[in-house]
C-alpha positions, 0 to 999 in steps of 0.5 A: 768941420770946414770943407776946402772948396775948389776955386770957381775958376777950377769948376769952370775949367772942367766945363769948358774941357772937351769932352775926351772922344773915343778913338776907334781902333784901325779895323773900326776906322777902316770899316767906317770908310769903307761904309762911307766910301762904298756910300761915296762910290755907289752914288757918283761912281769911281770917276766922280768921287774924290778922296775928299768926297769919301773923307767928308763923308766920313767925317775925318782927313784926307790924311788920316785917309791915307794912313788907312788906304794908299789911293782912291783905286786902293780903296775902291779895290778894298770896297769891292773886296768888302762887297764880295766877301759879305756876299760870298759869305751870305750866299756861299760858293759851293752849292746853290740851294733854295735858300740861297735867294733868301740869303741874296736878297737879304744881302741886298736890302742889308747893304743895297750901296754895295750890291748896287756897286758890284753889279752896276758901277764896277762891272762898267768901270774898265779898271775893275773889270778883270776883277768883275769878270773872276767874280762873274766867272765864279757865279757861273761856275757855280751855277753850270754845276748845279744846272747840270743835275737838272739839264741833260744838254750840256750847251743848253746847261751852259746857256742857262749858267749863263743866264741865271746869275744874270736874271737873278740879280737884275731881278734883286737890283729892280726890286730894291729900285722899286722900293722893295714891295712884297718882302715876304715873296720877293725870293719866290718871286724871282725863283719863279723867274729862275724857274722859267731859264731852267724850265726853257733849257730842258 
């Protein structure tokens, strides 16, 4: 029985086709820059990076940027908005408990690019700050209500709402700058910390 083989040139036609890429569907896409970015902006600031900066990055246009993000201040707001959301997420809103560190600083170490860029870059950059600041105003909030079971003093139960949040995430933000030592009591460590502002408020 004879067989019909294709022509040689039609062999080598299908070697040299491209292979088909995947296109990402728009909440993949997004999420990709959004990674790239918060990489981008973590590293050089809001000022510093471009939108070819962040394209490069991510390995597409500027245009295609653009279809997904109308500015650089746009985009870096959808970063932040990224940052908080997983944050939120981790670590709740409502109640502070025991765990609540764990759950920080596993955030911390899941995606210290942006922990870095919520609680170092954004907080100093004068266009984000109103929106720092609501954020800021929230984690005190949370904190003077769950201080004030512990605090008879009302002022000094809002000096130490104040204080918390401030000392537990610069304690978060010098233990991934110091290389992340001692995981398993990183958490105890800094509640040993909070220990200390509640302990001097009562």
């Amino acid at each position: 029985m004879s067989t019909t083989r294709p022509p040689a040139n039609q062999h080598a036609a299908k070697a040299a086709a491209p292979t088909r890429v995947r296109r990402l569907r728009r909440a993949e896409r997004r999420e990709q820059l959004l990674a790239a970015a918060t990489q981008a902006f973590a590293r050089a600031g809001f000022a510093a990076t471009s939108l070819d900066d962040i394209a490069e990055a991510a390995g597409i246009s500027r245009v295609l940027l653009y279809r997904h993000f109308e500015s650089k201040t746009d985009l870096y707001r959808a970063v932040l908005d990224r940052a908080i959301a997983r944050l939120t997420t981790a670590v709740g809103t409502r109640d502070y408990t025991y765990a609540s560190i764990d759950a920080l600083l596993a955030t911390a170490a899941e995606d210290p690019d942006g922990f870095r860029l919520l609680f170092h870059h954004a907080a100093r950059e004068p266009e984000f700050r109103q929106q720092m600041d609501r954020f800021h105003r929230g984690m005190v909030a949370t904190a003077r209500r769950e201080l004030a079971k512990v605090i008879g003093d009302r002022a000094w139960a809002q000096w130490a709402a104040q204080l918390a949040p401030v000392v537990a995430i610069e304690a978060v933000m010098a233990w991934l700058d110091a290389g992340r030592p001692d995981p398993d009591q990183a958490a105890d460590r800094i509640r040993q910390a909070l220990a200390g502002v509640i302990s001097a408020a009562q």
